[in-house]
N, C-alpha and C positions, 0 to 999 in steps of 0.2 A: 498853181503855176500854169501857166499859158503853154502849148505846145499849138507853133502856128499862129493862127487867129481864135482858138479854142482855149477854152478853160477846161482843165482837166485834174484827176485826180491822180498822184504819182506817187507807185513804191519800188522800193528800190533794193534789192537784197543781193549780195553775192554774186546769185547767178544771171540776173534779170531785173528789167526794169519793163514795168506795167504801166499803164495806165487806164484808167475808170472813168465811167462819166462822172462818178460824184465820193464823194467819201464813204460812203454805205460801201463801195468796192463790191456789190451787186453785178454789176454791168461791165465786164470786161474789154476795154477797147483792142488792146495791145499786150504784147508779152515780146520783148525784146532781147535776146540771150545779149550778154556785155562780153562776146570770146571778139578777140579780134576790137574793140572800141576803144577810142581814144576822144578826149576833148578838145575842143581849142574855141580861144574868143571870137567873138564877131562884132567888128565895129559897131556901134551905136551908128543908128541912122539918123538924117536928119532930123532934126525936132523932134525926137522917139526918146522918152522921157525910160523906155523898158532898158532892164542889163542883159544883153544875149551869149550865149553862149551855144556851141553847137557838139551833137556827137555825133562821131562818123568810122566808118570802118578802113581799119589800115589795106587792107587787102581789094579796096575799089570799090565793094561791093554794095547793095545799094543796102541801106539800112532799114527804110521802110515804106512799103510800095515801091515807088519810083523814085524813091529820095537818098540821091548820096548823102546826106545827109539831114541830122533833125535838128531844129533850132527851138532851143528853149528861151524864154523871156521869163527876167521876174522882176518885179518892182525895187530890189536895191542889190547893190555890190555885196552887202553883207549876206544878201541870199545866195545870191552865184556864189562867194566864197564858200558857203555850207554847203550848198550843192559839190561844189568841186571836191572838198573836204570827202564828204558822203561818198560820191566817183572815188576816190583817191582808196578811201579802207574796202570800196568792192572791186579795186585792180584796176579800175578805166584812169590811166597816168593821161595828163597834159602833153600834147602834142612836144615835141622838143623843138625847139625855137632854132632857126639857122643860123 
């Protein structure tokens, strides 16, 4: 799954969501605690064939480095639904809708 312009290797447990340069899970990029996260969609961009979805922190803060938020891409709907599903059983709920 693409985080960014990057291809990345991503696990997801309970408490945190990582990500790796590659699947060996050698190379740790990231460790992101999920206290405080929530999801929401992100329109499809022009001619952007990718499903995006982003996580971001209720409380303002920024998520990672400098980013209120992180946008994940993945090549179908039925992956974002598995991802969200995934979010959903480690507590990160879908933004509520106004």
């Amino acid at each position: 799954m693409k985080g960014g312009s990057k291809e990345y290797w991503f696990v997801l447990t309970a408490e945190s969501l990582s990500w790796y340069k590659d699947e060996e899970e050698k190379e740790k990029k990231y460790m992101l605690p999920l206290d405080n996260l929530k999801l929401k969609d992100v329109e499809k961009g022009f001619m952007s064939t990718k499903h995006v979805f982003a996580i971001f922190n209720t409380e303002h803060r920024n998520v990672y480095k400098d980013y209120r938020q992180i946008e994940l891409a993945c090549e179908s709907q039925e992956d974002v639904d598995s991802w969200k599903a995934s979010f959903l059983r480690a507590g990160v709920y879908p933004e509520r809708e106004n």
